[in-house]
C-alpha positions in Angstrom: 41.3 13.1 129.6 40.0 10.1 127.2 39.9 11.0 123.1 37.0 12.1 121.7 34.8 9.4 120.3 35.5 9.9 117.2 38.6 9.8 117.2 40.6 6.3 116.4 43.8 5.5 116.8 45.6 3.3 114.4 48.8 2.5 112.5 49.2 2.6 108.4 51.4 0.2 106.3 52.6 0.2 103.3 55.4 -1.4 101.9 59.0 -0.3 102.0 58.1 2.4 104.3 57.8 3.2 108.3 54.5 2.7 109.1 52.2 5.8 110.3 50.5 5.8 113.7 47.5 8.3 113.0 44.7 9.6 114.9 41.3 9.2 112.4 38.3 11.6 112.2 35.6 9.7 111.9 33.4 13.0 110.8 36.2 13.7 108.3 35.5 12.4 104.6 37.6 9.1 103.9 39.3 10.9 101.1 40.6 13.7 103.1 42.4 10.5 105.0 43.5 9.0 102.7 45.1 12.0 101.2 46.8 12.8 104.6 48.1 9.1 104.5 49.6 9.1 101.1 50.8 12.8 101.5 53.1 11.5 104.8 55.0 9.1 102.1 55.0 11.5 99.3 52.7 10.0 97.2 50.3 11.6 94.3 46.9 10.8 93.1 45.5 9.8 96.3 42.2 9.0 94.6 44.0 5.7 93.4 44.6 4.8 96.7 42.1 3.2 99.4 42.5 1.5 102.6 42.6 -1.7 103.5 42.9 -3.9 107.0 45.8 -5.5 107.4 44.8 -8.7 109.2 42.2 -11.1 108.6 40.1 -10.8 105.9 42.0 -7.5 104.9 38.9 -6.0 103.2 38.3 -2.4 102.2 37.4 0.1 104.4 34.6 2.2 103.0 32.4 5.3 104.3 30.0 2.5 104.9 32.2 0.3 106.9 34.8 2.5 108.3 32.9 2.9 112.0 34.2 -0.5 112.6 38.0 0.7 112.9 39.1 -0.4 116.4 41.7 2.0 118.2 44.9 -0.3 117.8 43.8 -1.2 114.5 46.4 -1.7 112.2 45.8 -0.6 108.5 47.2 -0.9 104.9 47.1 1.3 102.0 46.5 0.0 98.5 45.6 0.4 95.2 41.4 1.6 95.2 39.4 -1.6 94.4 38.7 0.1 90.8 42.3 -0.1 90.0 42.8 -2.9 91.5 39.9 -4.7 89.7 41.1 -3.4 86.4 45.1 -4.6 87.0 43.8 -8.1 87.4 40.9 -8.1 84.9 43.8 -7.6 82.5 46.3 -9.4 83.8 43.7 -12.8 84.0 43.7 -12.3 80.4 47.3 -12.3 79.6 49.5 -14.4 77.5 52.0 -15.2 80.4 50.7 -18.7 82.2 52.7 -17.8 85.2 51.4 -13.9 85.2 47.5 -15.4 84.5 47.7 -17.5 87.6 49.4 -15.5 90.1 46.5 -12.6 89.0 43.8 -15.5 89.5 45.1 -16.4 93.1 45.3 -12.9 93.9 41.7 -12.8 92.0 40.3 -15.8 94.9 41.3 -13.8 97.3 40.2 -10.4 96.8 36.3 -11.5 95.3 35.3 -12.0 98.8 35.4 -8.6 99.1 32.0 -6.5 98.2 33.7 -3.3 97.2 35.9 -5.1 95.2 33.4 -7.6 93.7 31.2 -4.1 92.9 33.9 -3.0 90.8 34.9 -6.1 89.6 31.6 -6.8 88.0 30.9 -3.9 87.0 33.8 -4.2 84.2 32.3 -7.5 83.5 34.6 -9.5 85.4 32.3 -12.4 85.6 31.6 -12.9 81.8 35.4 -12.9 81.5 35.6 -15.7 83.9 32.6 -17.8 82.8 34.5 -17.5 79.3 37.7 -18.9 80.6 35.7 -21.6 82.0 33.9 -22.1 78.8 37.2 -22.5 76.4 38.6 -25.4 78.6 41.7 -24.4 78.5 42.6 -23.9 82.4 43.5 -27.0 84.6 44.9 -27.3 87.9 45.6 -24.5 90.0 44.8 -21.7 87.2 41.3 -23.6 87.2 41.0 -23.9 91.0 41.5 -20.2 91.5 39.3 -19.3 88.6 36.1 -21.0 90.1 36.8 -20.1 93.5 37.1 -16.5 92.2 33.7 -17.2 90.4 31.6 -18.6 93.3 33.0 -15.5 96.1 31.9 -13.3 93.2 28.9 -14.4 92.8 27.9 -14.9 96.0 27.7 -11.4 96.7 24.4 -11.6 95.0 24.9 -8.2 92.7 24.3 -10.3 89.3 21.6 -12.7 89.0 22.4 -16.5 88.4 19.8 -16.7 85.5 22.5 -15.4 83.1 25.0 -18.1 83.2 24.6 -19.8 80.0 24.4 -23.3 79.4 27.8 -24.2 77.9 29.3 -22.9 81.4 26.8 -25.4 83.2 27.7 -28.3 80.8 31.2 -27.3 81.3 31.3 -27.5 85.3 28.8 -30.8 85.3 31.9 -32.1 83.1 34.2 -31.4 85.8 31.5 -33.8 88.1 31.5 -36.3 85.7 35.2 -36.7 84.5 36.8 -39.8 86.7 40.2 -37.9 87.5 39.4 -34.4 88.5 41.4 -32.4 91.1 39.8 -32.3 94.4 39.8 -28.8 94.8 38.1 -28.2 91.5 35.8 -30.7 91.9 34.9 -29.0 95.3 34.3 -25.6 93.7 32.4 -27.5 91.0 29.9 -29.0 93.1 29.3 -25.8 95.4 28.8 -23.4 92.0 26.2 -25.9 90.8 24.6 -26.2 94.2 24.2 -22.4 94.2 22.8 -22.3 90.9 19.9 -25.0 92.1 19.2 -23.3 95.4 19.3 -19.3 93.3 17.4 -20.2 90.0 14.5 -21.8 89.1 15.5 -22.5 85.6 19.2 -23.0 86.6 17.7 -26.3 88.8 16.2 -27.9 85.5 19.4 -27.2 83.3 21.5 -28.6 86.0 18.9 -31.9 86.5 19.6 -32.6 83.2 23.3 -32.6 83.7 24.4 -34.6 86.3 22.6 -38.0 87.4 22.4 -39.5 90.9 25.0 -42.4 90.1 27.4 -39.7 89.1 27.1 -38.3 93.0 27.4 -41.5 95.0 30.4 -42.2 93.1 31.6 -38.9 95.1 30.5 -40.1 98.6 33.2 -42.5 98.9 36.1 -39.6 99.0 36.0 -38.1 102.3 37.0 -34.6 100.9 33.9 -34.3 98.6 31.5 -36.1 100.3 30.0 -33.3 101.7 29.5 -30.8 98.4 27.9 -34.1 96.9 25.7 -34.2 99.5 24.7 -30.6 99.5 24.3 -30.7 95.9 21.7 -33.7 96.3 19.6 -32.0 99.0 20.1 -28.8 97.0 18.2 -30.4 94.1 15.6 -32.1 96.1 14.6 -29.7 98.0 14.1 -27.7 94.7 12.3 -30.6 93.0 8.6 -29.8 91.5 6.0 -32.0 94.2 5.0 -33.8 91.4 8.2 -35.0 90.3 9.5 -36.1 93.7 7.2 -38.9 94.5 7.8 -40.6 90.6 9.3 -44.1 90.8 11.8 -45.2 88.4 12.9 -49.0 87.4 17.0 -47.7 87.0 17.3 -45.4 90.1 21.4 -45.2 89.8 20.7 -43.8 86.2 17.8 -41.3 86.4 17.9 -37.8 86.5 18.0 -36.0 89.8 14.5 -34.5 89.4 13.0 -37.8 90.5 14.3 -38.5 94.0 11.4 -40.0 95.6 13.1 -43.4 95.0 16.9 -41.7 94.9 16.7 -40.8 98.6 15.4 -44.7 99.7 17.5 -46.5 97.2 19.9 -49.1 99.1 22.9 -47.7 97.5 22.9 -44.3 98.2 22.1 -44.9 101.8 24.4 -48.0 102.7 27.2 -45.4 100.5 26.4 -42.7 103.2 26.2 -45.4 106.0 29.9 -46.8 105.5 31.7 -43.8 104.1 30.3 -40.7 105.8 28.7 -42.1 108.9 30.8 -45.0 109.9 34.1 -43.5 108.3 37.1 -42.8 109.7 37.0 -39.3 110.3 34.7 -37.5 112.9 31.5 -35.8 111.6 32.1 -32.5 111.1 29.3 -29.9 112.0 28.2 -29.2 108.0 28.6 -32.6 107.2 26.0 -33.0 110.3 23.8 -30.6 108.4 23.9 -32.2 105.8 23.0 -35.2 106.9 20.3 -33.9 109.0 19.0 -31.9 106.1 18.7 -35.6 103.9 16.9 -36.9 106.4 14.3 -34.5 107.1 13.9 -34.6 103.3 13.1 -38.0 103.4 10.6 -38.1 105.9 9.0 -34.8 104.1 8.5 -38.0 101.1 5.9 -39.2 103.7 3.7 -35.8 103.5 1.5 -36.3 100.7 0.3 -39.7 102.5 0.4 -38.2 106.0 -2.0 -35.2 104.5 -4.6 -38.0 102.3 -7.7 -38.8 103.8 -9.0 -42.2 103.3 -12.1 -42.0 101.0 -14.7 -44.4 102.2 -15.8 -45.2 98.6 -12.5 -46.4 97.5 -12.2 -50.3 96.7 -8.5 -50.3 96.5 -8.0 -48.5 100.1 -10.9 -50.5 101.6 -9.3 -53.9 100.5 -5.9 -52.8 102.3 -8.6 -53.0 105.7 -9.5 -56.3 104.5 -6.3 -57.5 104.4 -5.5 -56.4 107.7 -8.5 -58.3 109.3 -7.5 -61.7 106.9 -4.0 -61.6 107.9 -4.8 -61.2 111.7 -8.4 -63.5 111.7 -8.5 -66.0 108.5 -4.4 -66.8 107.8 -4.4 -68.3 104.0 -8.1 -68.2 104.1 -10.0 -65.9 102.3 -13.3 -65.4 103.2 -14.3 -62.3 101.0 -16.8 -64.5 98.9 -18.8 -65.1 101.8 -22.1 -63.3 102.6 -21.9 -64.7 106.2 -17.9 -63.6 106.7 -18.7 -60.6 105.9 -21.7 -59.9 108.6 -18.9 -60.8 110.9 -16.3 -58.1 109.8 -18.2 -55.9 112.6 -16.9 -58.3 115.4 -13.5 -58.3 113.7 -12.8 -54.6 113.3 -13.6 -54.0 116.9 -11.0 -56.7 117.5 -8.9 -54.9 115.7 -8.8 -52.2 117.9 -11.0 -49.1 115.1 -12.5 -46.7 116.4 -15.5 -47.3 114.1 -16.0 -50.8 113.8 -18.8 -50.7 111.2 -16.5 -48.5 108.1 -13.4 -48.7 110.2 -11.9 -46.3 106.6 -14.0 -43.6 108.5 -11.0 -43.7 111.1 -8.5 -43.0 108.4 -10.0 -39.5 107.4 -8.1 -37.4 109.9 -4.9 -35.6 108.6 -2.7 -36.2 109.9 -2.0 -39.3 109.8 -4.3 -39.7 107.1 -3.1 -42.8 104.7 0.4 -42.9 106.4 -1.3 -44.9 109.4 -2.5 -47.4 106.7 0.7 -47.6 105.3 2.3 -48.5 108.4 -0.4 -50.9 109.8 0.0 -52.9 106.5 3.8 -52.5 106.5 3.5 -54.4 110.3 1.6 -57.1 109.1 3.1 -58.2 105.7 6.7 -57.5 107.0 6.6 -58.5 110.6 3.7 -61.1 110.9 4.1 -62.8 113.9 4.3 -59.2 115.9 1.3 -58.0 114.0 -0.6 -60.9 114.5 0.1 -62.1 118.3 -0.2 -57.8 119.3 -3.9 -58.2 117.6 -5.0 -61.3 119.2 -3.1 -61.2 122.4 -5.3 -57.5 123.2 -8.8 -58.9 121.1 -9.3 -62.1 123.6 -9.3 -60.2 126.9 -12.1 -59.7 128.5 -10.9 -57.2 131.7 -11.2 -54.0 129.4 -7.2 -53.9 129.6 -7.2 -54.6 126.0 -4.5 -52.1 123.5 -6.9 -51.2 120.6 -4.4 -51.3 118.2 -6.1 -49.5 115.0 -6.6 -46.6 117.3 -3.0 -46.9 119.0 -1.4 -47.0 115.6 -3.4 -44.4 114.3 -1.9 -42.3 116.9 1.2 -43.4 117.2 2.1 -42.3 113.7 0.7 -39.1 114.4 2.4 -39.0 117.2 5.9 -40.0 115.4 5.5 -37.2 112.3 5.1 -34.4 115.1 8.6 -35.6 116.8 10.2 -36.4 114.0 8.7 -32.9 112.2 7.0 -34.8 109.1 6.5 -32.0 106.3 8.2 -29.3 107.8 11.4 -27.6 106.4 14.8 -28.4 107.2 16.2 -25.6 110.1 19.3 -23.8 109.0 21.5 -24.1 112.6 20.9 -27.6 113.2 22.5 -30.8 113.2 20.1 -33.4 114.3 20.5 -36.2 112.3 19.7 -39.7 113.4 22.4 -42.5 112.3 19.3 -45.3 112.6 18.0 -44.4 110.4 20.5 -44.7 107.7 20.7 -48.1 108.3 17.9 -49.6 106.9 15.8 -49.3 103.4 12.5 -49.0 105.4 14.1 -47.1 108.0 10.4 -44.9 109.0 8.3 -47.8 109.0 10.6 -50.0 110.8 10.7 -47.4 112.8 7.3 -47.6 113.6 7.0 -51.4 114.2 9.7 -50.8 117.0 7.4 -48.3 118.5 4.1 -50.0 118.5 5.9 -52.9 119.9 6.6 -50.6 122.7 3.7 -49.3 123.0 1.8 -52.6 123.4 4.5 -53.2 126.3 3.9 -50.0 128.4 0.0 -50.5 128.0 0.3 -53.8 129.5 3.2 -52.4 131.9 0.7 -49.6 133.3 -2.2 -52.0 133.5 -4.4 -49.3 131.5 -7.7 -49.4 130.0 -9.5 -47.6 127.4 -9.9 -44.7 129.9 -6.0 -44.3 130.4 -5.2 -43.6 126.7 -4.0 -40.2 126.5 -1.6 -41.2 129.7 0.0 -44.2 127.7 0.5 -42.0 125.1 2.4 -39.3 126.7 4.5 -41.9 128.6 5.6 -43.5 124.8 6.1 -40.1 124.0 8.2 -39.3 126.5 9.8 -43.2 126.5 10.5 -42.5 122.2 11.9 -39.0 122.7 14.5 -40.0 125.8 15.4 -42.6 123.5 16.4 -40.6 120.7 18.2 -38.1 122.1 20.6 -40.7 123.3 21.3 -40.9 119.6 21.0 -44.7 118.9 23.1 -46.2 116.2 21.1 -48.5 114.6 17.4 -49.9 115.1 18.9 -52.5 117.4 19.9 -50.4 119.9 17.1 -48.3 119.7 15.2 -51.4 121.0 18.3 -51.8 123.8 17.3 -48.2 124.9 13.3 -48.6 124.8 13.9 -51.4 127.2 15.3 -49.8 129.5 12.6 -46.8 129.4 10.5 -49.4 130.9 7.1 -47.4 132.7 8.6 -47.5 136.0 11.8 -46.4 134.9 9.8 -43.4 133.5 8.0 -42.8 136.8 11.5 -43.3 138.3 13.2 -40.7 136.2 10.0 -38.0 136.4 10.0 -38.5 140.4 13.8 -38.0 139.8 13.3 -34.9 137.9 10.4 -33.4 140.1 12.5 -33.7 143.6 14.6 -30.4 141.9 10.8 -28.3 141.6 9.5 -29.6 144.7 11.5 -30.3 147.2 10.2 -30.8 150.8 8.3 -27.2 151.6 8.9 -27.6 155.7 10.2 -24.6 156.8 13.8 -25.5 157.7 14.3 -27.0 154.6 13.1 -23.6 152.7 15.6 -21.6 155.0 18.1 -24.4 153.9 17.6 -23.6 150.3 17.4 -20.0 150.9 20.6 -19.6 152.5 22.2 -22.2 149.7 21.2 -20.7 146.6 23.3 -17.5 146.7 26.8 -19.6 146.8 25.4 -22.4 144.2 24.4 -19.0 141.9 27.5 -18.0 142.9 29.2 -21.5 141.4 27.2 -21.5 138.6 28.0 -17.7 137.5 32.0 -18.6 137.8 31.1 -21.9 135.8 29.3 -19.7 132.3 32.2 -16.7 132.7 34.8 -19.5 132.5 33.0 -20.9 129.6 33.2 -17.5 128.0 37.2 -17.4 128.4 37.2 -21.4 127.1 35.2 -19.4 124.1 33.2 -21.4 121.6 33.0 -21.4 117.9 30.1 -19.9 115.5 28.8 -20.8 112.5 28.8 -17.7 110.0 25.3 -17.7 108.2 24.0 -15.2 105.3 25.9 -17.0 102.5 23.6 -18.9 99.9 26.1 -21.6 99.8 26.6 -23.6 102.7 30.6 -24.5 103.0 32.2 -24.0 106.6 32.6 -20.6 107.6 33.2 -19.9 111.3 34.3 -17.5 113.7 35.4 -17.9 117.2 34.8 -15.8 120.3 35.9 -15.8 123.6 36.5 -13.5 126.9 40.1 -13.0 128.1 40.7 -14.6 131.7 40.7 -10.7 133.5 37.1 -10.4 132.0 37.8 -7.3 130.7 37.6 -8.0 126.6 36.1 -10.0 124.4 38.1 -11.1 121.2 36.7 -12.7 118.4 37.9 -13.4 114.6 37.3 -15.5 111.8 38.7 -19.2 111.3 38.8 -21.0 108.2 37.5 -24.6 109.8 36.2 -25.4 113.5 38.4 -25.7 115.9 39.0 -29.2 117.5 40.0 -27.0 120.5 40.9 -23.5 122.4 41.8 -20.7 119.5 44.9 -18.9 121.2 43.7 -14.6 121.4 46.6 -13.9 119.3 44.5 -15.5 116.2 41.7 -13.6 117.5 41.8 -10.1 115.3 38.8 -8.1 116.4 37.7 -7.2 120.0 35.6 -5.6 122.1 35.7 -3.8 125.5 33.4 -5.4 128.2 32.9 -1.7 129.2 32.0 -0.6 126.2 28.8 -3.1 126.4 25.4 -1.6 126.4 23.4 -4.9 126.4 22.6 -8.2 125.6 19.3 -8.9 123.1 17.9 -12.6 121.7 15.5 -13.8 119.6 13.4 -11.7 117.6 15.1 -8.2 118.9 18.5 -9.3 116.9 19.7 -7.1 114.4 20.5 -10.2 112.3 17.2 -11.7 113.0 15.4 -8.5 111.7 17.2 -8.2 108.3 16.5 -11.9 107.9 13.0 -12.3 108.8 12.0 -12.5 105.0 14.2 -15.7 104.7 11.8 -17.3 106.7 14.0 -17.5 109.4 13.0 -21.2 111.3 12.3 -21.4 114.9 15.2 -22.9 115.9 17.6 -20.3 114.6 15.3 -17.4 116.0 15.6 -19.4 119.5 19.0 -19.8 118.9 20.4 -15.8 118.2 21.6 -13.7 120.4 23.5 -10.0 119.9 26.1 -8.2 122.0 25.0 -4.3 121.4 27.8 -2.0 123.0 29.2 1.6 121.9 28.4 3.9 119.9 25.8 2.3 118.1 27.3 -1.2 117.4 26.6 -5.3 117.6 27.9 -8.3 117.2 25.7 -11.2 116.4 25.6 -14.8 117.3 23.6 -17.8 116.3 24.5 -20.3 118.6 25.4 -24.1 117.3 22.3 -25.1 120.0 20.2 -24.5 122.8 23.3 -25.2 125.4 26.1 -23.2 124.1 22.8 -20.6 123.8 22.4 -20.6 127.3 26.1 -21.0 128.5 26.3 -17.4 126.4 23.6 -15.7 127.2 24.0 -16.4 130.7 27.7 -15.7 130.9 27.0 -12.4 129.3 24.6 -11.5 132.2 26.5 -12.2 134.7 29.4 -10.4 132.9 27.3 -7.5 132.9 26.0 -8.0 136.6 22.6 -9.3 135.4 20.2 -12.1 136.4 21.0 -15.3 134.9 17.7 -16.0 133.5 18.1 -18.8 131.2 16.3 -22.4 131.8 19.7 -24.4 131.9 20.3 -21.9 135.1 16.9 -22.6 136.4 17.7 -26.2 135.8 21.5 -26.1 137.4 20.2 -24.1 140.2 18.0 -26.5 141.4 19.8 -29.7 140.6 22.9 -28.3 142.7 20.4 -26.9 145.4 19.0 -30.2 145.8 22.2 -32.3 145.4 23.8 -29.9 148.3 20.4 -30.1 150.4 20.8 -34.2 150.0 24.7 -33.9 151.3 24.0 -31.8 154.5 20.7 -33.3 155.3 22.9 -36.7 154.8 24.8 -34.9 157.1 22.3 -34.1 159.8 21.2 -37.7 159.9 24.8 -38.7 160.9 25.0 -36.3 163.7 25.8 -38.5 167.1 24.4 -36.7 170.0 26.9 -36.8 172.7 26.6 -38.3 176.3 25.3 -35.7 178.5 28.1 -35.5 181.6 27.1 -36.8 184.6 25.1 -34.0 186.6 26.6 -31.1 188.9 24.8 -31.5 192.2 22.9 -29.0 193.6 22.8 -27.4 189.9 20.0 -28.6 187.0 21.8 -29.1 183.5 21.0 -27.0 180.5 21.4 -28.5 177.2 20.6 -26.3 174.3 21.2 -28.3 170.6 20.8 -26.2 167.6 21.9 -27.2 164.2 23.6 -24.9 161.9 21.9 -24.9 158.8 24.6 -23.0 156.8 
């Protein structure tokens, strides 16, 4: 007969002593427990006492938490986190150097603890540390250990960053600034003042005023900071006041980081990032990938306030930009503008020109977005890249076979067009890592960008013969043409234009034919039969394919903590698909995690369901973080018994799938996802292909010669299976 439910089995350590295998009442009190536990090794004043897991983390159990004991679970007892917490409150102030920093290591370790960091608070623990900080008097190690200590304790979000004082901010931006600082302390310096920026308002000017952007590149270069420096930028740009991110500065290297308009397109910040992060030696690790994705959706979010200005019609200085774009393209050094008769012709031109409304062609420039950007971009093109600008204009106004590009209106577009791929003005996603190397490599990397693109789409109008009818269509094929492209991740603008080129239109309709043969295949009834008698063995393939995923196991990114620094966790299903094991790593894997590292499990049996999206536990308690699409898309939660989940938030939509998926079909569920639609009827059609191949091949024999007196029978039928 199986144990009660509430009853878990486990073993209790502690040191010097057997340990004790004990059977736990979960509907006892914790107390009572712990009283049997220290009463088996003869010990009094069990309400010192608490227990603690052994492995992993090795946190404190609580009434709270204590449903999570496993059967098998091995435990420790120790000292109650309000003991504890008092020991090394006074110990951290001690006279004894060696005594101080043994207590601070211990310190690091236990503040990630909440039941200790309650406690340790609550005795002031934090103004005791902030003072440490403040006297200058630790280095090295003790230091080390004393921020770390700091951050996990503050991270727990129980005291409110608005009451560190200023000399402990000038104190850490000293650490920043000082030319020989120990890595480790640097890194714990930059993370403490990032989470200052990102959790206080008034924290983010005080912290401004500290630490300049030359101070930070000078940090990119060393490969073991270069990520908290870049954290810390993004951190205080993304907190910037809008009217202080778009101000200009003549000394960019030695402004404050409040104005970052000119900070994020300056050539030495970016060409730093481009040589030391990028193209360095070391692989790209998935937060530095954040990171960099996070910068670079910030600087396109520089482009908002012009994407979202209408033109007004009224406005000299914006209507002379239009009349430099018709002098550049029409009149070369010439300009006309004093001329009654030059202007009647501006009509003629600005129809030329490709506007929309060739008598107040600004009228075409009221629609946000792209509002101003367009303008921007359409001047950028002709100033910068002449030639292009001004053989694309007159190369489309002298036809006369109404196959002419209208460029105004194709650029207009276009750059709306480019701010909804490349998500102009909305805010970074937490879970993703979808940075673009290209552009990193040049100063004007968005409108270069965009004279790449118009270039294009000038070729695939011509390509598809189009007219003014077909304009929608040539704008879905760029579309598609820009987004294939960038998902093959181009290095630089150069091979951006390598990839376009090979995205020609018919290489589109290729591809789309291509793609469409997997959703409609031939519908004659032997070839349905075909695919109905295929599909149960290629579902069959694909299920053994996502449940030996699950045994490869795949790593997770742990999310809730203000600060972003790599935390992970690892799961993966044991090759009897039976159990799932699963336990936290200090850095991603660079391959399999052996289960013996793997602390924490979970019986397949013991699975009630699978839930995504929106109907995740963690999804709920986070939907007034503003939880972005991407990460609600991306979630997913094993729910199994009693009343238990473990949540996931996949690194991206495949490893979502793979998951998802695997879990069905773990559970004897329909694979539902859209990479299974998509495998299914890739493989269906790739295994029609072969044995359709095959039925072309087929060599009818020779019928023998004939029996006389008897008619021959011959009866052919083809095996479809």
């Amino acid at each position: 007969m199986p144990p009660p439910s509430d009853i878990v089995k486990v073993a209790i350590e502690w040191p010097g002593a057997n340990a004790q295998l004990m059977e736990i009442d979960q509907k006892k009190p914790l107390s009572s427990i712990i009283r049997e536990v220290c009463d088996g090794w003869s010990l009094s004043g069990s309400e010192q006492f608490a227990l603690r897991y052994a492995d992993g983390p090795q946190l404190y159990i609580t009434e709270q938490s204590r449903s999570e004991i496993k059967n098998g679970t091995i435990l420790r007892l120790a000292i109650s986190p309000a003991r504890a917490a008092r020991q090394l409150l006074d110990r951290i102030q001690s006279h004894g150097i060696d005594a101080r920093l043994e207590a601070l290591k211990e310190l690091a370790k236990l503040s990630a603890d909440p039941t200790f960091a309650t406690e340790f608070i609550s005795m002031e623990g934090i103004g005791t540390l902030a003072r440490l900080v403040e006297s200058g008097t630790h280095f090295g190690e003790m230091l080390a250990f004393t921020l770390t200590a700091f951050l996990e304790l503050m991270d727990h979000g129980i005291v409110s960053w608005d009451l560190i004082s200023l000399s402990f901010i000038k104190q850490i931006a000293g650490y920043v600034n000082q030319p020989m600082v120990d890595v480790s302390i640097l890194q714990r310096s930059l993370a403490i003042l990032e989470s200052m920026v990102l959790n206080s308002h008034s924290l983010y000017h005080r912290v401004a005023q500290e630490i300049t952007v030359g101070q930070l590149i000078g940090h990119l270069s060393n490969q073991e900071i270069q990520t908290y420096a870049i954290a810390l930028i993004n951190a205080l740009f993304l907190k910037a006041p809008e009217d202080r991110r778009q101000e200009e500065h003549t000394n960019p290297l030695d402004q404050r980081l409040t104005e970052m308009a000119s900070t994020l397109a300056q050539k030495h910040l970016r060409s730093i990032i481009l040589n030391h992060v990028i193209r360095g030696n070391r692989p790209i690790k998935a937060e530095m990938a954040h990171q960099l994705y996070v910068l670079q959706v910030l600087t396109f979010n520089l482009l908002e306030e012009r994407m979202m200005t209408k033109m007004d019609p009224s406005d000299q200085a914006q209507r002379d930009i239009i009349f430099e774009l018709r002098r550049i393209a029409f009149d070369g050094e010439n300009d006309p503008s004093g001329t009654e008769k030059r202007k009647a012709m501006y009509t003629k031109d600005y129809k030329m020109l490709g506007f929309t409304n060739h008598v107040n062609p600004a009228m075409d420039f009221t629609q946000t977005p792209p509002g101003m950007l367009a303008l921007d971009n359409m001047l950028y093109l002709a100033k910068l890249h002449q030639d292009t600008y001004i053989r694309i204009v007159l190369e489309n106004s002298s036809r006369e076979d109404k196959h002419e590009c209208p460029f105004g209106r194709c650029a207009i577009e276009l750059t709306r067009m480019l701010c909804e791929i490349l998500q102009v003005g909305e805010l970074p996603n937490e879970g993703c890592n979808d940075y673009h190397p290209m552009f990193f490599t040049h100063d004007r990397a968005w409108e270069e960008f965009f004279c790449v693109c118009i270039q294009l789409l000038n070729k695939t109008w011509k390509e598809m013969r189009a007219t003014a009818e077909d304009f929608n269509k040539v704008m879905q094929v760029v579309r598609e043409q820009i987004t294939r492209a960038l998902a093959m991740k181009p290095s630089s603008l150069d091979q951006l234009k390598g990839k376009l080129r090979g995205l020609s239109y018919s290489e589109i309709l290729r591809l789309r034919q291509s793609e469409r043969m997997s959703q409609d295949d031939f519908q004659s009834p032997p070839i349905i039969e075909l695919r109905e008698r295929i599909q149960p063995e290629i579902l069959e393939l694909i299920k053994q394919q996502r449940l030996n995923r699950l045994c490869e196991g795949s790593c997770f990114r742990k999310l809730g903590n203000r600060r972003r620094q790599e935390k992970f966790w690892f799961c993966r299903l044991s090759l009897n698909h039976k159990v799932l094991h699963y336990g936290d790593l200090d850095e991603s894997p660079q391959g399999e995690v052996p289960f013996e590292l793997l602390t924490d499990k979970i019986p397949v049996s013991d699975i009630k369901s699978v839930v995504t999206g929106k109907d995740c536990p963690h999804m709920k308690e986070k939907s007034a973080l503003k939880q972005n699409k991407e990460v609600l898309e991306q979630a997913f939660s094993i729910l199994y018994d009693p009343d238990e989940n473990l949540n996931f938030v996949a690194p991206n939509k495949y490893e979502y799938c793979i998951w998802t998926d695997g879990l069905c079909a773990l559970l004897g569920r329909e694979m539902g996802s859209d990479l299974t639609r998509s495998d299914l009827d890739t493989l269906i059609s790739m295994e029609m292909k072969l044995r359709l191949l095959d039925l072309e091949n087929i060599t009818i024999p020779e019928a023998p010669p004939p029996v006389p007196k008897e008619p021959s029978t011959y009866n052919f039928t083809y095996n479809y299976g």
